[in-house]
ZADO-1210 file (C-alpha; in nm, 4 decimals, padded with zeros to 6 digits):
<atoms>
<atom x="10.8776" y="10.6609" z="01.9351" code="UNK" pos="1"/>
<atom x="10.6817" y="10.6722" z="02.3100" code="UNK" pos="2"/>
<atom x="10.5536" y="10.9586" z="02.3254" code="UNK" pos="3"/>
<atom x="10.6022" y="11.1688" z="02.6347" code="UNK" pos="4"/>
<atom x="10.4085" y="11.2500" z="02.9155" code="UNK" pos="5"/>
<atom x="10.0756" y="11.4899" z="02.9223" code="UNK" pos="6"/>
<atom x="10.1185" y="11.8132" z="03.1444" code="UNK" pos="7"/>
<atom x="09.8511" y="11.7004" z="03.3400" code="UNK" pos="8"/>
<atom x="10.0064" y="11.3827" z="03.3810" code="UNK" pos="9"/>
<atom x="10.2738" y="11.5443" z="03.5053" code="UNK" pos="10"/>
<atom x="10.0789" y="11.7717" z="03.7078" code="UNK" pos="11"/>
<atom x="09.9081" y="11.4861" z="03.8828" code="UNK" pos="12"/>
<atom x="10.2439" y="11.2931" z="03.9458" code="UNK" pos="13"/>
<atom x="10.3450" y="11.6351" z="04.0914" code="UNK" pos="14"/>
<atom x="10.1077" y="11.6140" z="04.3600" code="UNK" pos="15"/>
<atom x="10.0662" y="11.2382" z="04.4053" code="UNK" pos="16"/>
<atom x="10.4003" y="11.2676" z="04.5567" code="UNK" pos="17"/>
<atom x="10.3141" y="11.5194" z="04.8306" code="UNK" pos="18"/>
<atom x="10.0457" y="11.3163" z="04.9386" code="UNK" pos="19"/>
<atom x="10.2156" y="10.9857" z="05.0062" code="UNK" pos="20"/>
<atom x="10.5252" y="10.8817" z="05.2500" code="UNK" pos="21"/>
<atom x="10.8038" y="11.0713" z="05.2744" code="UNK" pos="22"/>
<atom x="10.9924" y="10.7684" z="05.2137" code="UNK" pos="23"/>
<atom x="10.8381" y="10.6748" z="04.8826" code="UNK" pos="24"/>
<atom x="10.8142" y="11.0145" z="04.7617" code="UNK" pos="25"/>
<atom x="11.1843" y="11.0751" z="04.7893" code="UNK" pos="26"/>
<atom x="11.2526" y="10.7403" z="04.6090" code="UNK" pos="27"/>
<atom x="11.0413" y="10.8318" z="04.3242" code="UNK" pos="28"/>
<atom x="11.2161" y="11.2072" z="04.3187" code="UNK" pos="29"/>
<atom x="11.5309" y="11.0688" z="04.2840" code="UNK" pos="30"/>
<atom x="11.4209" y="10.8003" z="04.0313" code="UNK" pos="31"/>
<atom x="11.2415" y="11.0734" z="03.8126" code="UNK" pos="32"/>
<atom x="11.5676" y="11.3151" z="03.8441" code="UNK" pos="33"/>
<atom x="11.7748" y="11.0602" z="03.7339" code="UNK" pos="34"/>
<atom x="11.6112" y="10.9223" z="03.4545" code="UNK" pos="35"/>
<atom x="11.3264" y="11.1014" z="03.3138" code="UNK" pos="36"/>
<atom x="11.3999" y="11.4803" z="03.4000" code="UNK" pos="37"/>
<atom x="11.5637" y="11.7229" z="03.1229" code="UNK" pos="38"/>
<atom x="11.7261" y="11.9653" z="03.3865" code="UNK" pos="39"/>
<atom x="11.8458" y="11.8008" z="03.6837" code="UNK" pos="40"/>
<atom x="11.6793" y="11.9686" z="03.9785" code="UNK" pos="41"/>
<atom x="11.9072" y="12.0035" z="04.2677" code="UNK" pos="42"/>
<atom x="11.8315" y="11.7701" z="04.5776" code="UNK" pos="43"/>
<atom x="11.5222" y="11.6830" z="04.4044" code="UNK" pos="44"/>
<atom x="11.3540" y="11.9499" z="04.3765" code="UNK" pos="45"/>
<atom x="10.9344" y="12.0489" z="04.3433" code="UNK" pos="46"/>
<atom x="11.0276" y="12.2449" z="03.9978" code="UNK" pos="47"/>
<atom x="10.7850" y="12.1720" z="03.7111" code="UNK" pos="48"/>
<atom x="11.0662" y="11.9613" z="03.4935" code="UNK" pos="49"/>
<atom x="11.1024" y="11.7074" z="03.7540" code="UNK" pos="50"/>
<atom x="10.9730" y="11.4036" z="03.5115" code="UNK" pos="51"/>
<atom x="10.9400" y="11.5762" z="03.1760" code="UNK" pos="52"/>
<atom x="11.0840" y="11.3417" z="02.9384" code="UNK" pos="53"/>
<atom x="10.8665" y="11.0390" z="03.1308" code="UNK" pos="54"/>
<atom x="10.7204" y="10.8306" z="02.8667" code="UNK" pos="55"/>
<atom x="10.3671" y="10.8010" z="02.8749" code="UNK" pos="56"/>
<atom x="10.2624" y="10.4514" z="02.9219" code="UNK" pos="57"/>
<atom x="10.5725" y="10.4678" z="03.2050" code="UNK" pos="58"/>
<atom x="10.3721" y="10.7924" z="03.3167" code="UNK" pos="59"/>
<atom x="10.0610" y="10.5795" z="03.3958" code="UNK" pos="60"/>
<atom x="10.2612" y="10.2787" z="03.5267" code="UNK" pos="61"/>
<atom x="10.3975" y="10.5761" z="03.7982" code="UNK" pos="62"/>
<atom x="10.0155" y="10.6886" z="03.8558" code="UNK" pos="63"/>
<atom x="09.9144" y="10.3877" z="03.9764" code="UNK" pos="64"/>
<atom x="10.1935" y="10.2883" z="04.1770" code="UNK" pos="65"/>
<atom x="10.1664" y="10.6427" z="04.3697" code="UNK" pos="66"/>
<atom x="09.7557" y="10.6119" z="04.4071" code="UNK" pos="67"/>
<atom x="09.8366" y="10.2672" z="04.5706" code="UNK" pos="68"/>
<atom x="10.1330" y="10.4452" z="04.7856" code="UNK" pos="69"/>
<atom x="09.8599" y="10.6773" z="04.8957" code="UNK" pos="70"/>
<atom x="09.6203" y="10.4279" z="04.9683" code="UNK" pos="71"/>
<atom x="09.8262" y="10.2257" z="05.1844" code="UNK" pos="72"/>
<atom x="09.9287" y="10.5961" z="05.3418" code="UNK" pos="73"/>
<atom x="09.6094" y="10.6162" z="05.4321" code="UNK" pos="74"/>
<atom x="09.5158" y="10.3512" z="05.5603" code="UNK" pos="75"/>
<atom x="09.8366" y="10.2892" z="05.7650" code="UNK" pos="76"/>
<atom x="09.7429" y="10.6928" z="05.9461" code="UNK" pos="77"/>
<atom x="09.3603" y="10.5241" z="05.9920" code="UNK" pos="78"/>
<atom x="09.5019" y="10.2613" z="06.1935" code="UNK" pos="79"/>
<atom x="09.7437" y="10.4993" z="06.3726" code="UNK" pos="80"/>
<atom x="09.4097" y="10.7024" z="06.4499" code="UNK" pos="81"/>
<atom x="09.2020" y="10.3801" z="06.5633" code="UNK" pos="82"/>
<atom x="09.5090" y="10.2881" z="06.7980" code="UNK" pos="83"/>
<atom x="09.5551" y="10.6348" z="06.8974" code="UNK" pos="84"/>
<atom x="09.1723" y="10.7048" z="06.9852" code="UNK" pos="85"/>
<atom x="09.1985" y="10.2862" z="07.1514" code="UNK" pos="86"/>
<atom x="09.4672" y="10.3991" z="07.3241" code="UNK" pos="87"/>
<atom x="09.3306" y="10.7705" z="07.4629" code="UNK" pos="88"/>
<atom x="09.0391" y="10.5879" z="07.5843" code="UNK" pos="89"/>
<atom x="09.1754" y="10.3280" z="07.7980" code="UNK" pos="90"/>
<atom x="09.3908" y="10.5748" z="07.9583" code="UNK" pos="91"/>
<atom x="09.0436" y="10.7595" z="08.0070" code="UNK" pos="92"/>
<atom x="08.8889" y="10.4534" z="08.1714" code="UNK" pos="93"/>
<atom x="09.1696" y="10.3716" z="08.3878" code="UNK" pos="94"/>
<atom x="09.2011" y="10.7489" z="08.4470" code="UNK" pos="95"/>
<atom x="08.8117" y="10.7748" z="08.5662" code="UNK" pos="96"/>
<atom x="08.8559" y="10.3882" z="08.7281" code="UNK" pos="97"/>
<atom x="09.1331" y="10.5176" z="08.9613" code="UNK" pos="98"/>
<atom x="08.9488" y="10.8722" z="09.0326" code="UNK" pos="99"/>
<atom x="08.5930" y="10.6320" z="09.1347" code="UNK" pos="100"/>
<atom x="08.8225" y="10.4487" z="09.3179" code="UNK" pos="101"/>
<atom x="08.9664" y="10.7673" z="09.5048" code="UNK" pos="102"/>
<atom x="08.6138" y="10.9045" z="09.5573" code="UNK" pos="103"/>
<atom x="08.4788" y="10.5155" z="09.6975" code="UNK" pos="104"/>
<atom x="08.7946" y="10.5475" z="09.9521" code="UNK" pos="105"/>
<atom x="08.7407" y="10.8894" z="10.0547" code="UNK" pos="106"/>
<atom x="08.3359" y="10.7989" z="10.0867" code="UNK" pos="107"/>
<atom x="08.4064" y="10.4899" z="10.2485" code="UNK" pos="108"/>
<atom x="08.7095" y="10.6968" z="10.5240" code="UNK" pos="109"/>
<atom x="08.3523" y="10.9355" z="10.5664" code="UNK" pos="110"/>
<atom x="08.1758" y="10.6845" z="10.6900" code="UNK" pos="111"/>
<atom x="08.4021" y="10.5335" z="10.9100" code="UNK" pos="112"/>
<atom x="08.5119" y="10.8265" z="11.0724" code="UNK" pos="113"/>
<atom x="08.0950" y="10.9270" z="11.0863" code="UNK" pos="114"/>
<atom x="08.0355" y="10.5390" z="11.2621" code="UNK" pos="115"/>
<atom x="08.3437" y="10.5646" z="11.4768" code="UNK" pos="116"/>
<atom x="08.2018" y="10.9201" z="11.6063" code="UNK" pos="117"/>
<atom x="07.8811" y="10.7785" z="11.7035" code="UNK" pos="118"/>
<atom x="08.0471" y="10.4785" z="11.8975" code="UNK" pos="119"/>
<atom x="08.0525" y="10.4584" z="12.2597" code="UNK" pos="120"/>
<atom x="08.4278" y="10.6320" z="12.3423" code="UNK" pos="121"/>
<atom x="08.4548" y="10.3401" z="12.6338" code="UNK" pos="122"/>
<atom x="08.3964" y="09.9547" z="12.4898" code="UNK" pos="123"/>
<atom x="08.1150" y="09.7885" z="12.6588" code="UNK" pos="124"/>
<atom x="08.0998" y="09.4321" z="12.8096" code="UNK" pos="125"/>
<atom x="07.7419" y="09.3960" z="12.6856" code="UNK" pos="126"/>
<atom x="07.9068" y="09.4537" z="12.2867" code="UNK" pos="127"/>
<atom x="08.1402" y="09.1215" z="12.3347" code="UNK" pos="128"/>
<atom x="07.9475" y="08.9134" z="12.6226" code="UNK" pos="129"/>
<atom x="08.1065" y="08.6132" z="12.4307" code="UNK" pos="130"/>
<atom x="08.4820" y="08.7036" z="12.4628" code="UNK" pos="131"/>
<atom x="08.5699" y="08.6977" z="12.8619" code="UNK" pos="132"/>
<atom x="08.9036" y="08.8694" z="12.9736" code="UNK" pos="133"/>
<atom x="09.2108" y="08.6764" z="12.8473" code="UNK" pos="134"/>
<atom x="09.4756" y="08.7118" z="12.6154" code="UNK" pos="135"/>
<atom x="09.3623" y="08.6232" z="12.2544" code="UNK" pos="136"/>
<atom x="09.6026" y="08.6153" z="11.8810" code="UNK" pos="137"/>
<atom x="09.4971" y="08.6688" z="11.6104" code="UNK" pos="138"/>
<atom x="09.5683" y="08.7575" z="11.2202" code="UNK" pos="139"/>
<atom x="09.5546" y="09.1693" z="11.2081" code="UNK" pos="140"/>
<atom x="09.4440" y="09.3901" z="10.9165" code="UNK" pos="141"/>
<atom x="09.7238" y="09.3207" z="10.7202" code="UNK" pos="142"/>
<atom x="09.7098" y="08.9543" z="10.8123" code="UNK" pos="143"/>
<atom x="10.0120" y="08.9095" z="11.0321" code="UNK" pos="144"/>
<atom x="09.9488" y="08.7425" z="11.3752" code="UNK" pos="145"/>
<atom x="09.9203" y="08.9385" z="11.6534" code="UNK" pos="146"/>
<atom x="09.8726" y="08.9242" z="12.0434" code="UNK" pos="147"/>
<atom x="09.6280" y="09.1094" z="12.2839" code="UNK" pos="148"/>
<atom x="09.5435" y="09.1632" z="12.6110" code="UNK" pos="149"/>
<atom x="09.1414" y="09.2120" z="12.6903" code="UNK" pos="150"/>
<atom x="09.0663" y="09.3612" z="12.9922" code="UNK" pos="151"/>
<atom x="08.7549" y="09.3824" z="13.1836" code="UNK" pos="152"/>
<atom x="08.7451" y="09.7169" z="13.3879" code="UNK" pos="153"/>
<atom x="08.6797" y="09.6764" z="13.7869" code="UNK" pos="154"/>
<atom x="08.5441" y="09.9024" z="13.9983" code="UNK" pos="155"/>
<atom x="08.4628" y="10.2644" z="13.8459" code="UNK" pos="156"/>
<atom x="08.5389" y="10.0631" z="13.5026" code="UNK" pos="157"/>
<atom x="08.3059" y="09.8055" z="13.5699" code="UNK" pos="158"/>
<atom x="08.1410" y="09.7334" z="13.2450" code="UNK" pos="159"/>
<atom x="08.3752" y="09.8079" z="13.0359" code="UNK" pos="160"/>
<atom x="08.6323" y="09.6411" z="12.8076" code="UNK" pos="161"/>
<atom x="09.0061" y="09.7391" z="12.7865" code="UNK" pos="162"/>
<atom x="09.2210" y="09.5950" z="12.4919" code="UNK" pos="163"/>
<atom x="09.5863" y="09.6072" z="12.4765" code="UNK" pos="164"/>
<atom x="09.8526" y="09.4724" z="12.2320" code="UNK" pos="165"/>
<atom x="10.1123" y="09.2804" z="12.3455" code="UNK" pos="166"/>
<atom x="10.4517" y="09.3212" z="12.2099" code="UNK" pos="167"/>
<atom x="10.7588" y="09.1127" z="12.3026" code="UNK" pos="168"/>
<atom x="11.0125" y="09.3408" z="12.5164" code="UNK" pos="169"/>
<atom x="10.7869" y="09.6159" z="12.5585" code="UNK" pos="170"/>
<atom x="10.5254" y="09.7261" z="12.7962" code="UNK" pos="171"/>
<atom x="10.1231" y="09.6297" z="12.6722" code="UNK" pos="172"/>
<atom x="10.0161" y="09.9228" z="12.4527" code="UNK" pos="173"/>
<atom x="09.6504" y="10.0361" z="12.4987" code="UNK" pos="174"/>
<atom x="09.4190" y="10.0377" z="12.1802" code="UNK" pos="175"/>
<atom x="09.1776" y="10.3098" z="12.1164" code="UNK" pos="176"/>
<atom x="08.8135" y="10.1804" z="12.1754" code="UNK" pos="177"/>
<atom x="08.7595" y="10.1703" z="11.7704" code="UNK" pos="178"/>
<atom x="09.0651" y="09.9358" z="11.7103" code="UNK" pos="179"/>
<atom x="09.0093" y="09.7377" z="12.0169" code="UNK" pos="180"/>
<atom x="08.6470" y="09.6848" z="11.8737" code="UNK" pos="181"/>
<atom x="08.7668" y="09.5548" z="11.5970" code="UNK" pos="182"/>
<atom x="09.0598" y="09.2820" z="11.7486" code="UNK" pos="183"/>
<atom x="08.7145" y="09.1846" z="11.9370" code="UNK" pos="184"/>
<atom x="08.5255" y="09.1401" z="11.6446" code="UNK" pos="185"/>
<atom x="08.8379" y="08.9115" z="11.5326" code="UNK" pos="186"/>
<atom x="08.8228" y="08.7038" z="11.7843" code="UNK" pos="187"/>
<atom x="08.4930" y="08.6709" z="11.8546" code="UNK" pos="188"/>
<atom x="08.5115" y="08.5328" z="11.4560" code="UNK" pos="189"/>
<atom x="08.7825" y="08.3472" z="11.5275" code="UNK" pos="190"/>
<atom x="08.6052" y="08.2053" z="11.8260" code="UNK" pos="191"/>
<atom x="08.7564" y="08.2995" z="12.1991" code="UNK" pos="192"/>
<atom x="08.8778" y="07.9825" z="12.3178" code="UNK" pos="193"/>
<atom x="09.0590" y="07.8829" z="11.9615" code="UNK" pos="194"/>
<atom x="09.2060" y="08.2150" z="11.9397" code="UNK" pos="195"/>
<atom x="09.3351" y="08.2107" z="12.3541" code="UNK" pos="196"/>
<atom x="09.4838" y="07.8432" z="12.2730" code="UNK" pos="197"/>
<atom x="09.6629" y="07.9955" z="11.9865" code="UNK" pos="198"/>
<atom x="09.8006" y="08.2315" z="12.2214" code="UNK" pos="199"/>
<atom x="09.9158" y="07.9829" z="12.4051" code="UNK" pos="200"/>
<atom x="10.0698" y="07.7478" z="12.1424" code="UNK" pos="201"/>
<atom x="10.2569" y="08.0278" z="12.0251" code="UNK" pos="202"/>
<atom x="10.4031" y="08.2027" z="12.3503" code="UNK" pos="203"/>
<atom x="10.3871" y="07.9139" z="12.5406" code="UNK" pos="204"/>
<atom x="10.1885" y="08.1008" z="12.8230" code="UNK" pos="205"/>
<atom x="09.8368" y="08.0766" z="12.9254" code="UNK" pos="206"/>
<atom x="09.5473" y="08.2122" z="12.7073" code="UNK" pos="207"/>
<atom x="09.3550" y="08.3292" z="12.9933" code="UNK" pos="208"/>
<atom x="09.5682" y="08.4324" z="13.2907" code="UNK" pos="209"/>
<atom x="09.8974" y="08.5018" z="13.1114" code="UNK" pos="210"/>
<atom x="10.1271" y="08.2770" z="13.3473" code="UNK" pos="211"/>
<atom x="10.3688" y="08.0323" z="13.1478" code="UNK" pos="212"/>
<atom x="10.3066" y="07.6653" z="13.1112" code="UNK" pos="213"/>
<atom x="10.4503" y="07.3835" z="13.2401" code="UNK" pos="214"/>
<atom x="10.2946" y="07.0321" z="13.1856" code="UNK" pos="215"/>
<atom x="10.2461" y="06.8852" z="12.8359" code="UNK" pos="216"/>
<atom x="09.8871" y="06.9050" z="12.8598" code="UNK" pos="217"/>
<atom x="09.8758" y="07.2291" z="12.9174" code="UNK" pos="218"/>
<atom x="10.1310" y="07.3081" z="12.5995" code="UNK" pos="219"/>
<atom x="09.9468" y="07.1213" z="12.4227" code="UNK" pos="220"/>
<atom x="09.5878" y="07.2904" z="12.4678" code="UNK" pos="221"/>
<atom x="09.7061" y="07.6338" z="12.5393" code="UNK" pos="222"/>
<atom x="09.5293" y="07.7132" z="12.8346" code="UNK" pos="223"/>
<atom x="09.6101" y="07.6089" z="13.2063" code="UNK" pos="224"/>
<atom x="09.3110" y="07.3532" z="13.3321" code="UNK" pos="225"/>
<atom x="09.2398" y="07.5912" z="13.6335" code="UNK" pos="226"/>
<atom x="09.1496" y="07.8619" z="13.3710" code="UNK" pos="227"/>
<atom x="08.9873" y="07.6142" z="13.1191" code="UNK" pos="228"/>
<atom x="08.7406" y="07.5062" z="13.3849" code="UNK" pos="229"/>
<atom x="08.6806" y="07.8747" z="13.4687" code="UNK" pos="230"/>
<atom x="08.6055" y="07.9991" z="13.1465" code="UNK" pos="231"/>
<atom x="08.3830" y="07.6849" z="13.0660" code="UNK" pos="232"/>
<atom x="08.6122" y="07.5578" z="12.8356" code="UNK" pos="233"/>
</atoms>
C-alpha cells in the first residue's frame, strides 16, 4: 500500500501553490479536492486537508511540477520587469528628447528675437548691393513659391530697401525689415536675375519693371530686353 503524504509535504504543497499562477494554482486545487482530499473543501479552499490522502511518490511528482510552475512564474514577472523598466525608459528618453528639443526652440526664438533687435529697423542698400529693385519669386519658409516686390527708397528713403509681397487680387503687402531680409537673402541665393526670370515665366510679366510681356522672347527669358540691358543682364 503507497503510503501517504508527510505533513511537511503537505505543508510545502500548501504554499507552493500561493506562490505560483493563479491559473495553475486553481487547477491543482481542484485536482487535489477531487481526488486526493478526505473532506471536500468548499470552492477549494486553503484548509489543511486539501491533499491529505495524496500518495507520496504522487506527493513529490506534485513538488516538482509546482517548483517548475514557480520558476517559470518567475521568470515570466522578470521579463515583465525588464520590459517594464525598457519600456519606462524610452518614454524617459523621448520624454527628456522632446523637453531638449523645447528648450533648443525656445533658445534658438532668444536669439532671434536678440539678432532681430540689434538689426537696423530700415533695410539698407549697402546689405543687398547685388539684388537691384525688381520683382523676384521665390520658394518661402515653408517652400511654396512666392512673389515680391523690392523697392529701393527715393528721396528721404534713399538708401534704403522696401520689400513687399505680391498677392494676386490684392494690393502689395509690406514686409517688416526682418522678413524682407530674409526674401533678400533668398534671392540673393537664388541669384537675382534667375529668380526675376522666374517671376516672369510664371506671371507672365516683367521681372524688373512689372509691365506684362508681349513678344516670345521676352516670355521666354522673363525679363523685357529694355530692362535686361539695364540691369546688366
Amino acid at each position: 500500500m503507497n503510503r501517504l503524504v508527510t505533513p511537511k509535504q503537505l505543508t510545502f504543497i500548501h504554499n507552493l501553490l500561493d506562490q505560483v499562477g493563479p491559473e495553475t494554482r486553481q487547477t491543482a486545487k481542484a485536482w487535489l479536492d477531487a481526488n486526493y482530499t478526505s473532506q471536500r473543501e468548499q470552492a477549494y479552499g486553503h484548509g489543511n486537508k486539501l491533499g491529505d490522502l495524496l500518495p507520496r511518490d504522487k506527493a513529490s511528482e506534485v513538488i516538482e511540477r509546482l517548483l517548475a510552475a514557480k520558476a517559470n512564474k518567475a521568470h515570466e514577472e522578470a521579463e515583465e520587469r525588464a520590459e517594464q523598466e525598457l519600456n519606462d525608459s524610452r518614454e524617459m528618453q523621448a520624454r527628456e528628447a522632446a523637453e531638449e528639443e523645447r528648450r533648443m526652440e525656445h533658445k534658438l526664438a532668444q536669439q532671434a528675437e536678440a539678432e532681430a533687435a540689434e538689426l537696423p529697423r530700415y533695410i539698407s542698400t549697402d546689405e543687398y548691393p547685388d539684388v537691384p529693385a525688381g520683382r523676384y519669386a521665390v520658394d518661402n519658409a515653408d517652400g511654396r513659391l512666392g512673389f515680391y516686390h523690392v523697392q529701393h527708397g527715393k528721396r528721404k528713403w534713399t538708401g534704403k530697401v522696401f520689400v513687399k509681397h505680391h498677392v494676386a487680387g490684392q494690393e502689395d503687402q509690406r514686409m517688416s525689415a526682418a522678413a524682407g531680409r530674409t526674401i533678400l537673402a533668398r534671392i540673393q541665393a537664388d541669384g537675382p536675375e534667375a529668380a526675376s526670370a522666374r517671376y516672369g515665366h510664371e506671371l507672365g510679366h516683367c521681372g524688373l519693371c512689372g509691365r506684362e510681356l508681349t513678344n516670345e522672347d521676352s516670355r521666354a527669358r522673363g525679363i523685357g530686353p529694355v530692362c535686361a540691358d539695364k540691369a546688366g543682364w
